[in-house]
N, C-alpha and C positions, 0 to 999 in steps of 0.2 A: 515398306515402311517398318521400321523395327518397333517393338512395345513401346521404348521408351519416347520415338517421337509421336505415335500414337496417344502414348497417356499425356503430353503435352499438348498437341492439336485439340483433345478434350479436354483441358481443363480450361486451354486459351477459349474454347468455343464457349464456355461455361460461365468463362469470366467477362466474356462481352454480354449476358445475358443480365447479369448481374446490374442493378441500381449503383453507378457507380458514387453517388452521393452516401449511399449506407456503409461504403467500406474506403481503408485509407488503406493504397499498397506502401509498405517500407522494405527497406531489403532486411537480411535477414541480421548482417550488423545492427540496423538498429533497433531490431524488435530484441535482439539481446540484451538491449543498453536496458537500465532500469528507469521510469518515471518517476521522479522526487515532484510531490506534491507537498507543499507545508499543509501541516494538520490543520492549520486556521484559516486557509484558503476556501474559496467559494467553490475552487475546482476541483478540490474533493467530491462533490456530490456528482461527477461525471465519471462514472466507476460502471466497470461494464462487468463487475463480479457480484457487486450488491447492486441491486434494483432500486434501492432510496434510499436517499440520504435529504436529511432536510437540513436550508442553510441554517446558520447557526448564527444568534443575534452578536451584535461585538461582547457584549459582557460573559457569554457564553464562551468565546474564543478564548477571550482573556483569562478565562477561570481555567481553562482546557491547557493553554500555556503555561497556567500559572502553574498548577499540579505538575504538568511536563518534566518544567524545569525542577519544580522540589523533587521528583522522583530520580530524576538525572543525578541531582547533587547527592542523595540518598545513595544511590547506585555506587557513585564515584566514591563515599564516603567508604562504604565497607568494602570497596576493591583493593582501597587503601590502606583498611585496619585491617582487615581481614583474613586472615590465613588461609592459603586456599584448601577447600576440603570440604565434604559431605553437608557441613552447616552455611558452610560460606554459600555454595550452592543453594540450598534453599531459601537463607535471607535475600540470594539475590531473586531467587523464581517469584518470593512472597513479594516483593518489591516490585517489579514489572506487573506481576496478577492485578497487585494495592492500586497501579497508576494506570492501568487496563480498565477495572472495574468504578474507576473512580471519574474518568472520563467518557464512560459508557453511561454513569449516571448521570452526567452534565447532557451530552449530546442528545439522551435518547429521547 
């Protein structure tokens, strides 16, 4: 038996051991595909990189949307006048940080 069918008999044996309820196999196309959750989704709080997230009441959502989009249109605004260059760049990083921190205050 060469290594590499070895190191597969061990992991098959490993993965019969396994709770198969605690894990989801996918092939590996789609663990590359990305999950788009909307920000104002319940299923947000099902994140297996943050530990908690608590739902968020509707007028909570609505405020989180609403910031969203004024930073969007903000964003779109100086892509638009903007020249590109050193300052353009940092009105935009300020911009994202302002709609970051501004929904971090709603959520938290």
């Amino acid at each position: 038996m060469s290594d590499t069918e070895k190191t597969k008999k061990e992991l098959t044996e490993r993965y019969a051991q396994l709770n198969s309820s605690d894990f989801k196999v996918v092939s590996a196309e789609d663990a590359a595909k990305p999950v788009i959750i909307d920000s104002t989704s319940d299923a947000r709080t099902e994140n297996a990189v943050r530990h908690k997230y608590r739902v968020l009441s509707e007028t909570e959502k609505q405020a989180m949307a609403a910031v969203k989009d004024a930073a969007a249109d903000f964003i779109d605004a100086i892509n638009k006048y903007c020249p590109h260059g050193r300052e353009t760049s940092i009105a935009l990083t300020n911009a994202q940080q302002a709609s970051m921190w501004a929904v971090a205050g709603i959520t938290k």
